[in-house]
C-alpha positions in Angstrom: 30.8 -11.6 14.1 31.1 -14.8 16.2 28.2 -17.3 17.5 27.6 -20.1 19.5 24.3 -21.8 19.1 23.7 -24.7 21.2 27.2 -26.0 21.6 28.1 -28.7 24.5 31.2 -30.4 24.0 32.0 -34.2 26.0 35.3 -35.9 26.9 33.9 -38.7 27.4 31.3 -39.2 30.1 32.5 -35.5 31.3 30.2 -32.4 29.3 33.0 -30.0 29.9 30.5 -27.3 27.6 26.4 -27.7 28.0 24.3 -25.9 25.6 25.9 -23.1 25.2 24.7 -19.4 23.3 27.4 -16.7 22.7 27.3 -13.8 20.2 29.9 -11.7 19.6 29.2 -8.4 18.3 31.4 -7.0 15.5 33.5 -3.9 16.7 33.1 -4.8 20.4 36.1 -5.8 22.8 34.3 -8.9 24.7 34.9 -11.1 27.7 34.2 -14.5 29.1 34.8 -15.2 32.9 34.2 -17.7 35.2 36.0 -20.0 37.8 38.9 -21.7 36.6 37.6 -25.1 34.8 34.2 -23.4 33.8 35.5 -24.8 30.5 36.9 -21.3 29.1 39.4 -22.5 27.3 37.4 -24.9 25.9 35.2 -22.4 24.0 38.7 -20.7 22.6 39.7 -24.3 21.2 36.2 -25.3 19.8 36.5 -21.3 17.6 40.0 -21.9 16.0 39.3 -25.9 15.7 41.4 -27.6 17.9 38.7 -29.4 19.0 34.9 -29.9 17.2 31.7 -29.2 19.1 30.0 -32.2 20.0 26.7 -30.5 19.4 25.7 -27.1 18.1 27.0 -24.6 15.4 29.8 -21.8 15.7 29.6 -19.6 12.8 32.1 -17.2 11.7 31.2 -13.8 10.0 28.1 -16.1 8.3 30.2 -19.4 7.9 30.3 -22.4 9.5 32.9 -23.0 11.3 32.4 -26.9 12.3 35.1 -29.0 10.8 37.4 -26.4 9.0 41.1 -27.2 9.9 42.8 -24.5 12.4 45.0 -23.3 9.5 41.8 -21.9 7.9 40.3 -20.9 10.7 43.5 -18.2 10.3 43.2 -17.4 7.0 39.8 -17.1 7.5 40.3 -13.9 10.0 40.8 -15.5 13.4 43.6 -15.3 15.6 44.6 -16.1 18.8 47.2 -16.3 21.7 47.7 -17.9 24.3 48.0 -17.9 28.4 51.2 -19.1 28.0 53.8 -17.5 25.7 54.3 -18.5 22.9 57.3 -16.7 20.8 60.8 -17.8 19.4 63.1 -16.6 22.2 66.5 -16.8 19.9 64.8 -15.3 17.1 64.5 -11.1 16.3 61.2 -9.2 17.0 61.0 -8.7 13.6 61.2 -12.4 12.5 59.1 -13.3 15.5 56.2 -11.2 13.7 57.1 -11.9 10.0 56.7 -15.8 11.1 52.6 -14.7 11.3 52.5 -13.4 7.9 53.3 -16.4 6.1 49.9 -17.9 5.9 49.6 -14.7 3.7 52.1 -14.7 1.7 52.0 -16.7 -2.1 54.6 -16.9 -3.9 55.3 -21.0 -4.6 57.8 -23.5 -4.2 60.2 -22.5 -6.7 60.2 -18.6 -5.4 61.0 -19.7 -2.6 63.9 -21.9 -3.4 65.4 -19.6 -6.0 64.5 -16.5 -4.4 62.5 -14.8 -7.2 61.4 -11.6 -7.4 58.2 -12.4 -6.6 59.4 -14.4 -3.4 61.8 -11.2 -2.2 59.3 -8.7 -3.3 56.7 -10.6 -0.8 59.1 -10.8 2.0 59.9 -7.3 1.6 56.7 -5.9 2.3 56.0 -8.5 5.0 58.9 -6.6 7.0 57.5 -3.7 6.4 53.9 -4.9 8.1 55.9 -6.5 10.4 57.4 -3.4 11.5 54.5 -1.7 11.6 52.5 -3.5 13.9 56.1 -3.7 16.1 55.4 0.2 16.5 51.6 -0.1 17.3 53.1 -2.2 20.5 56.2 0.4 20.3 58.7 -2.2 20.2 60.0 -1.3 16.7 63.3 0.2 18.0 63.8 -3.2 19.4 62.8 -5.4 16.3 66.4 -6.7 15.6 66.9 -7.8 19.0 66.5 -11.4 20.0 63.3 -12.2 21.5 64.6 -13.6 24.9 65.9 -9.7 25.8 62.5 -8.2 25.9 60.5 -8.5 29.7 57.7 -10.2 30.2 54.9 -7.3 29.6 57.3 -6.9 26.1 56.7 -10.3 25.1 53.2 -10.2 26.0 53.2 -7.4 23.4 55.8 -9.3 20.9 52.7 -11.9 20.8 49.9 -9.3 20.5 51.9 -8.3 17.2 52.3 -11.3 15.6 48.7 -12.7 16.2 48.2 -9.5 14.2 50.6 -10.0 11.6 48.0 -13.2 10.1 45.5 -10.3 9.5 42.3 -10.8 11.3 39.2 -9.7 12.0 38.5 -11.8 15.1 41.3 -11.3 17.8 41.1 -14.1 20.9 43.2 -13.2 23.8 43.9 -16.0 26.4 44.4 -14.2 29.8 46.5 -11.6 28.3 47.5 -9.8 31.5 48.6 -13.2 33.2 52.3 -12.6 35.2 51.7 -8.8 34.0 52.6 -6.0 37.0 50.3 -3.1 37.2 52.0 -0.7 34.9 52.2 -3.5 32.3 48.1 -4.1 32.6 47.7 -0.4 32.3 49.8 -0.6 29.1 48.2 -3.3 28.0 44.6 -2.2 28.2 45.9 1.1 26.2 47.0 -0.8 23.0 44.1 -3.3 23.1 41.6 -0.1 22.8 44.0 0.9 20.0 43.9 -2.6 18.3 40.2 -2.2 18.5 40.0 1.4 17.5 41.8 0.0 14.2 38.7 -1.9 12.8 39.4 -5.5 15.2 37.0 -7.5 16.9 38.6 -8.3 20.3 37.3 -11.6 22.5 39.3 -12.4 25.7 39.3 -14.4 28.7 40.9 -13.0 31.9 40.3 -13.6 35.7 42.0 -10.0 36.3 38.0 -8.7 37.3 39.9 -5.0 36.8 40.9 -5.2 33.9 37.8 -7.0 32.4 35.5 -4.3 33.7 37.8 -1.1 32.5 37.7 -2.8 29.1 34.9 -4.8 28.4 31.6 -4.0 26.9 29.8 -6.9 27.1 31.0 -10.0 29.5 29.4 -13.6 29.7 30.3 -15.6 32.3 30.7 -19.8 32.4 30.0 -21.7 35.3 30.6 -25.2 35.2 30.4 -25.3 31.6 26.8 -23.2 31.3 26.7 -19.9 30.8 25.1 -18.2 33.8 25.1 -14.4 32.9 25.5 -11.8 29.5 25.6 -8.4 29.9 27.4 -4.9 30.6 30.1 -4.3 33.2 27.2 -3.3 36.1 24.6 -6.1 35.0 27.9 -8.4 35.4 29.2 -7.1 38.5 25.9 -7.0 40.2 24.4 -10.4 39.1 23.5 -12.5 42.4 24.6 -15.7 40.1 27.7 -14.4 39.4 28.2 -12.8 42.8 27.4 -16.4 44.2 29.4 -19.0 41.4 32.7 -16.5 41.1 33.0 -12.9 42.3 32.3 -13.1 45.8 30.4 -10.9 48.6 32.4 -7.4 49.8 34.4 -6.8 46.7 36.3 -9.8 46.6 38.5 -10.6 43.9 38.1 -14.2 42.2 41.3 -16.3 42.5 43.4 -16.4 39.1 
């Protein structure tokens, strides 16, 4: 579904990416690893076109996706959130996820202003998907309260929802489980095998090693910028290179 064929990006005289070759298989919950400034994060902006490649292709379900503008990255089936969170505290669950829809939603300038039937009849059923996906994350008995009253875990899952909410086939997770207790995690891991379950492509990047190898398929791993190692969970967790650049001897866990 998603590939990366020779891509290196440069901030000037830095190459933050080098070369690097990354395929996503359709149907598969992914991960990328590595130390923190392995450039990560970098591969996440480059896919929803925050930032251009400097060299190589990314292609998208058989499209290039060099040069498109973010916004069409999204219509075009990718979504993403974020290590940080990223909702409208003051605003209800509901509006929270109905806010993702609107790239989807067509019904003009003058619907909107006069509130035609076309315009109510769109917003209608964009509550209703919103509402919905609210009670995939089982929040929807909360989706009229403000944002700010849910805990952390909840607004993890608040997030989850509305990335949803633009419709994608490509889901990108930025640390996910970041701040998240144990029982969250747990909870966590549960609805992402249900997003997947559901026809979605999921693609994250997490230090928690845990919850990467309970959920993971297939894991890549980036080490100052390269990518040093592709494979299963094992392969992964057994690779001297990775063992050596980020996982450490005796069962250590990698810093977050």
């Amino acid at each position: 579904m998603l590939s990366l064929d020779g891509v290196s990006r440069h901030f000037g005289g830095l190459e933050v990416l080098k070369d690097v070759q990354l395929e996503v298989p359709a149907g598969s919950i992914f991960g990328l690893i590595g130390p923190n400034g392995a450039g990560k994060t970098t591969v996440f902006n480059l896919v929803t076109g925050l930032l251009a490649p400097s060299s190589g292709e990314i292609r998208f379900d058989g499209r290039s996706l060099v040069g498109q503008r973010p916004h069409r990255i999204t219509t075009g089936g990718i979504a993403r959130t974020f290590q940080n969170i990223r909702i409208f505290k003051e605003m209800s669950l509901l509006d929270n996820v109905v806010v993702g829809m609107h790239s989807r939603l067509h019904y003009g300038a003058a619907g909107l202003v006069f509130a035609l039937p076309k315009f109510r009849a769109a917003e209608r059923r964009a509550r209703e998907r919103a509402l919905e996906l609210l009670s995939w994350m089982r929040l929807d008995h909360k989706a009229d309260d403000p944002a700010e009253k849910l805990s952390y875990g909840e607004q993890r899952k608040l997030e989850l929802a509305r990335a949803l909410a633009t419709e994608p086939k490509l889901l990108l997770l930025d640390e996910p489980v970041a701040g998240m207790n144990s029982a969250e995690k747990t909870e966590l891991m549960a609805e992402i095998v249900n997003i997947r379950a559901r026809g979605y492509t999921v693609f994250m990047i997490e230090h928690d090693m845990r919850f990467v190898m309970g959920l993971c398929e297939q894991i890549a791993v980036l080490n100052f910028g390269r990518i040093i190692a592709q494979g299963g969970p094992e392969q992964i967790r057994n690779d001297p290179q990775v063992i050596e650049a980020y996982l450490g001897r005796d069962d250590e866990e990698p810093a977050a």
